[in-house]
C-alpha positions as semicolon CSV with decimal commas, in nm:
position;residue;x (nm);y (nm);z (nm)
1;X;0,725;-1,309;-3,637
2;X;1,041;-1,338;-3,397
3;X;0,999;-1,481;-3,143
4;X;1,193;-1,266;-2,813
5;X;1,148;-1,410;-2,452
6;X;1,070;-1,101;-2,293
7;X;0,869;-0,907;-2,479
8;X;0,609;-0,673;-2,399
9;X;0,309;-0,754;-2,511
10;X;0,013;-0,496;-2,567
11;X;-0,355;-0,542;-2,394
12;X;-0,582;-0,686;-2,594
13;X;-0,857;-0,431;-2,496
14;X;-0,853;-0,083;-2,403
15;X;-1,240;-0,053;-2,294
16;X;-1,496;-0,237;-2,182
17;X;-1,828;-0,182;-2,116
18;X;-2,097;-0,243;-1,818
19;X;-2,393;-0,226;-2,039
20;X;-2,405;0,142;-2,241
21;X;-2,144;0,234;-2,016
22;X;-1,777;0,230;-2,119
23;X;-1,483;0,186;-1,884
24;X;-1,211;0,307;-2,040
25;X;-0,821;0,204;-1,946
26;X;-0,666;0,557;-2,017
27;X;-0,977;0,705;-1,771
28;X;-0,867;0,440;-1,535
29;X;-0,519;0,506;-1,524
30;X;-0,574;0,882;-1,504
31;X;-0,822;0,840;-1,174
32;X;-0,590;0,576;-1,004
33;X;-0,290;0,806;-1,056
34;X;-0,518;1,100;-0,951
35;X;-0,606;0,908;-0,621
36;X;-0,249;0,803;-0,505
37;X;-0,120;1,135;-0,577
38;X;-0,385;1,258;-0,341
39;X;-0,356;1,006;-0,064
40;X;0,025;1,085;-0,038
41;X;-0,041;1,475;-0,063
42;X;-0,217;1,419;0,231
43;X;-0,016;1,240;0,426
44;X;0,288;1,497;0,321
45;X;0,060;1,820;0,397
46;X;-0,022;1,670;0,760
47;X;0,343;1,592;0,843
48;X;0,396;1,955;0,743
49;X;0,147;2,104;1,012
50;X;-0,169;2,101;0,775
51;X;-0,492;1,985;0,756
52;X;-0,532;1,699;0,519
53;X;-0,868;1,794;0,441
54;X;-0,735;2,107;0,312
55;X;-0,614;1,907;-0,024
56;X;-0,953;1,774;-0,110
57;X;-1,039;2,122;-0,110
58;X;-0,765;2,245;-0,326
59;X;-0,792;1,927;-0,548
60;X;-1,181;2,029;-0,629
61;X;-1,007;2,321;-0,797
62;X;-0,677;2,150;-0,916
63;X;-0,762;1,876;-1,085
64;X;-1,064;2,063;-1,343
65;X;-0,800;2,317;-1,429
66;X;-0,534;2,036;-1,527
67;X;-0,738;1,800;-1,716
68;X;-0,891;2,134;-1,902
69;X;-0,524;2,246;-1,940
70;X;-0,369;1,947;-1,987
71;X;-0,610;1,889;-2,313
72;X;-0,543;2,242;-2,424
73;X;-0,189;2,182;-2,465
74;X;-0,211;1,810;-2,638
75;X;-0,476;1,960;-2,912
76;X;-0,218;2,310;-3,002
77;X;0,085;2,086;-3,011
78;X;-0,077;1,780;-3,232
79;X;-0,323;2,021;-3,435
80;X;-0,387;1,761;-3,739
81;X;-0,561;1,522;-3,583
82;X;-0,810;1,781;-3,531
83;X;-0,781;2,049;-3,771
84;X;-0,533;1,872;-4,048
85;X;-0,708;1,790;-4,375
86;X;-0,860;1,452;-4,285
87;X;-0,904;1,585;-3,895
88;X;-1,231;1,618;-3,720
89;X;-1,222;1,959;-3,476
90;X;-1,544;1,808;-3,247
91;X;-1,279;1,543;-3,172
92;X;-1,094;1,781;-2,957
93;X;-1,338;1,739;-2,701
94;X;-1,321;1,387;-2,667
95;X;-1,086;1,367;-2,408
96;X;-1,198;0,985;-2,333
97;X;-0,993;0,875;-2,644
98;X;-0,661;1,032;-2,493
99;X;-0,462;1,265;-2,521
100;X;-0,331;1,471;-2,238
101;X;0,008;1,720;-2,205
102;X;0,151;1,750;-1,890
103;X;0,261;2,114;-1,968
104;X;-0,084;2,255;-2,023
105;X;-0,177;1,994;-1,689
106;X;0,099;2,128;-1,478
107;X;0,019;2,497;-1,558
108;X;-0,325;2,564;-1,578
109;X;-0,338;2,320;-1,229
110;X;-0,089;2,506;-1,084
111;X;-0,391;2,819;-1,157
112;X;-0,670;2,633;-1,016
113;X;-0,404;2,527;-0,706
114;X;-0,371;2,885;-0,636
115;X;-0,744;2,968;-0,646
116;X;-0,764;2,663;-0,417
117;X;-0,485;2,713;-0,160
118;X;-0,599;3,112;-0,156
119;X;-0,980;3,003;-0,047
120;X;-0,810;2,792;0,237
121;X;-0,591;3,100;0,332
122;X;-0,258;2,853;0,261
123;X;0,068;2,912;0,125
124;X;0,080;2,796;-0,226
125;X;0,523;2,705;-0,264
126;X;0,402;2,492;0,062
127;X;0,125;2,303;-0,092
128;X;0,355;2,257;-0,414
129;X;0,589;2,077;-0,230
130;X;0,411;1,838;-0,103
131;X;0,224;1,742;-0,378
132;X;0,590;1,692;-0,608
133;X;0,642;1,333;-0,519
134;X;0,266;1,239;-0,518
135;X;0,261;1,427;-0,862
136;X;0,520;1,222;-1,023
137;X;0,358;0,898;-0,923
138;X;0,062;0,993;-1,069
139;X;0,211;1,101;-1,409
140;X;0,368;0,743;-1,395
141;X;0,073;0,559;-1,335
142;X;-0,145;0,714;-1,572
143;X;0,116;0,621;-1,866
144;X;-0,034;0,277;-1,807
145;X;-0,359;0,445;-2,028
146;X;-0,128;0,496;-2,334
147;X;-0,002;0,119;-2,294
148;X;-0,385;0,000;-2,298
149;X;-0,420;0,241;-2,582
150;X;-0,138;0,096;-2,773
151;X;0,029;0,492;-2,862
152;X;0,297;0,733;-2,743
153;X;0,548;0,462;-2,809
154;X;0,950;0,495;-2,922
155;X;1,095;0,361;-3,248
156;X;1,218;-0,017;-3,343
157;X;1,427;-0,172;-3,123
158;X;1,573;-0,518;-3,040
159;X;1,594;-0,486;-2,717
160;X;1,443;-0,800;-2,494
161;X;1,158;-0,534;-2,315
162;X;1,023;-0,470;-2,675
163;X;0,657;-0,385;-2,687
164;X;0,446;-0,605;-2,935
165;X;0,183;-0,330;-3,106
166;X;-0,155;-0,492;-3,262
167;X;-0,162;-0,481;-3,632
168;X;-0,459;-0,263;-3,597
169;X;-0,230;0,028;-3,402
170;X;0,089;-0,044;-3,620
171;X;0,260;0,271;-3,748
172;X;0,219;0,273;-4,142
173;X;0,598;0,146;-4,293
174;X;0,641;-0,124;-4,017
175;X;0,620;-0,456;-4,046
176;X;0,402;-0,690;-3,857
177;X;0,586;-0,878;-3,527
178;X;0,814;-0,518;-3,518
179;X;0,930;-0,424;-3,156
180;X;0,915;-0,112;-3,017
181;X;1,074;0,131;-2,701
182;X;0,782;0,100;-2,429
183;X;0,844;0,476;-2,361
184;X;0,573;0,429;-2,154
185;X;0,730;0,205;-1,959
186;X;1,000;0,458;-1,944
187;X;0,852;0,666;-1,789
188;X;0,678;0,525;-1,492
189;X;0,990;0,369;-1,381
190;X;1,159;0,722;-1,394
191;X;0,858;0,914;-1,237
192;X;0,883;0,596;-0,963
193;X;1,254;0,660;-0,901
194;X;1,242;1,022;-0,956
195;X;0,974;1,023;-0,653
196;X;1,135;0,860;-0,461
197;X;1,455;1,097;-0,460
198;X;1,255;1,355;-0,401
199;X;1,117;1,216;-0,055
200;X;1,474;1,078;0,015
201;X;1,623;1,441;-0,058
202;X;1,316;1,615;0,115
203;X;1,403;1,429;0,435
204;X;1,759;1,493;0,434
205;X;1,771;1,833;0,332
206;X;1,454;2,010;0,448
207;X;1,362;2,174;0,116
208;X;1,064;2,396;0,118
209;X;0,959;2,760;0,002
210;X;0,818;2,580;-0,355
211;X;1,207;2,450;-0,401
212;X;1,129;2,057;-0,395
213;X;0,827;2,112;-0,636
214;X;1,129;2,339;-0,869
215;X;1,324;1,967;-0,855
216;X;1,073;1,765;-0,931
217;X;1,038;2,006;-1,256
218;X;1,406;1,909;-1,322
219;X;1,412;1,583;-1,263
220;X;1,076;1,478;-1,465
221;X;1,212;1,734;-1,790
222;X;1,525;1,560;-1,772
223;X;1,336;1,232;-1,817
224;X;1,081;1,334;-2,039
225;X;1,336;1,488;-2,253
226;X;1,547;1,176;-2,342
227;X;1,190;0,934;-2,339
228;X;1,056;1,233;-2,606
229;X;1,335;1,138;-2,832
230;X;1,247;0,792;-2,839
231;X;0,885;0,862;-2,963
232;X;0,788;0,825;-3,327
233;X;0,424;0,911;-3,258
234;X;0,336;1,276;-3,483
235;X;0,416;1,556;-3,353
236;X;0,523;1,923;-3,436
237;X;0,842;1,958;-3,472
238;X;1,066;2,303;-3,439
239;X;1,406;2,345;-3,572
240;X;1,430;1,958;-3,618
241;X;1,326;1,868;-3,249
242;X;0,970;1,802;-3,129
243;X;0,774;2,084;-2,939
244;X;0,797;1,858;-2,651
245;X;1,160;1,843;-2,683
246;X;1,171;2,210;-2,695
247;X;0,984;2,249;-2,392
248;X;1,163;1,991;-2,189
249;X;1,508;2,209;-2,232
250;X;1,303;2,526;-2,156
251;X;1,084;2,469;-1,892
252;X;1,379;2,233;-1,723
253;X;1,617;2,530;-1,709
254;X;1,374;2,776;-1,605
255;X;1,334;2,522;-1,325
256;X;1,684;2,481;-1,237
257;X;1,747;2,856;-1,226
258;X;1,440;2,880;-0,967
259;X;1,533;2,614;-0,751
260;X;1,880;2,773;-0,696
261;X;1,770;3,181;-0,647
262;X;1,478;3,037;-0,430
263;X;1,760;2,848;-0,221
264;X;1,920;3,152;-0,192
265;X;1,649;3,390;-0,082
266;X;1,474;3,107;0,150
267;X;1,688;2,822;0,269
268;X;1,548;2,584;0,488
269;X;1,174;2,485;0,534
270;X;0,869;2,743;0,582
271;X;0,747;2,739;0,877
272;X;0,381;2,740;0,851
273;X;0,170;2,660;0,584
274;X;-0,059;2,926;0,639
275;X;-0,056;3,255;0,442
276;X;-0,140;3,453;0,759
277;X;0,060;3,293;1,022
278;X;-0,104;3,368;1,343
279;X;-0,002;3,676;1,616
280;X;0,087;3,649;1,938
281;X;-0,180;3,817;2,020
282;X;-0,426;3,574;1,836
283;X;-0,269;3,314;2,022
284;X;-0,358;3,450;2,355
285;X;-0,702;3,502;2,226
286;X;-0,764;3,115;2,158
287;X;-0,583;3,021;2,509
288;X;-0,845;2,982;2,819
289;X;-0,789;3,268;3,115
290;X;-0,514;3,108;3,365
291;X;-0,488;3,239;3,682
292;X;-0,140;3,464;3,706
């Protein structure tokens, strides 16, 4: 085995157990990446005029929706693992073993968001914004879980920042001590910086009507687009390019071409967050008789 300074090496364990009870890295990684983004959202939605409560009620709805999308997606666009020839379809309910798209995650959330900010009578493009940069740091941190799981990783490379893989995990063709792209690395640094443009940009340019949450789209398909690349793990594959691939380029456009006509219709920041802003005349109701 070669010996490189700097290599990555891969956990030794990806679960352990309190009793019956397993505790599972990739859970772990989800729910710590689920509670940052969360945390921040708040913070965001309060500096914005809201109530931060309001995002533990629109999480209740969010967050289902994702994980239920978000498993949707990962079992159409890898289909053998569950309905190949040697697959196992009651497998595509075990969403404790991984296996997560952020497409199906981002989309059907984005539905349960909607039922969620409509309950609370709040602007939707508002709450969207707010959540981008939280969003991105969860996406980052819950990479971690494919790192304890020892998948999603690139090809060979002799890079320094390898990543050792366990015999036991180690593609069929390679050889034992083989280093590989830690795309999961990756991404978590990108999601990190990418986050952190947004709040830079966010602050200097007052972006709101739903356009910083149309960037963060941009920025994390642009990413996930070259990382994709990288990946050897199977996939489906159209016209010679992974779905993922596919949908990077598509959804990233679409995202680009929103971000501008929305800047265009709606420059600047809303103004409230509600959906109803309130009348003059409601005002005057809430405000105690003064003498005149």
């Amino acid at each position: 085995m070669t010996q490189v300074p700097f290599a990555i090496p891969s956990p030794s364990q990806g679960v352990w157990h309190l009793g019956p009870f397993p505790l599972r890295a990739y859970a772990i990684a989800i729910l710590l990446g689920i509670v940052i983004a969360t945390v921040m959202t708040q913070r965001r939605w309060k500096a914005r005029g809201g109530d931060p409560e309001t995002v533990l009620d629109i999480a209740y709805w969010a967050i289902p929706f994702g994980i239920v999308g978000g498993r949707i997606y990962h079992v159409v666009s890898s289909p053998d693992a569950y309905f190949g020839p040697h697959g196992d379809p009651w497998k595509a309910f075990a969403i404790w073993e991984g296996g997560l798209g952020i497409w199906g995650a981002v989309a059907l959330g984005a539905v349960g968001a909607w039922i969620g900010c409509r309950r609370q009578g709040v602007r939707l493009a508002v709450f969207a914004d707010a959540l981008a940069p939280g969003l991105l740091v969860a996406q980052g941190v819950g990479r971690l879980g494919n790192w304890f799981n020892q998948e999603l990783f690139g090809g060979p490379t002799t890079l320094p920042w390898g990543l050792r893989i366990d015999d036991l995990h180690l593609p069929a063709g390679y050889d034992p001590g083989t280093l590989f792209h830690p795309t999961f690395l990756y991404e978590l640094l990108w999601n990190l910086a990418a986050a952190a443009l947004l709040i830079y940009l966010d602050r200097r340019l007052e972006l709101g009507h739903g356009r910083l949450f149309w960037l963060y789209v941009v920025l994390y398909t642009s990413g996930r687009l070259w990382i994709e690349m990288l990946r050897i793990d199977p996939a489906e594959t159209v016209l010679g390019l992974r779905l993922n691939v596919w949908t990077s380029i598509v959804v990233g456009l679409a995202a680009l071409v929103a971000f501008v006509v929305v800047g265009r219709q709606h420059p600047g920041r809303d103004t409230t967050v509600l959906l109803t802003p309130p009348t003059t005349q409601d005002d005057e109701a809430d405000t105690p008789d003064r003498a005149r």
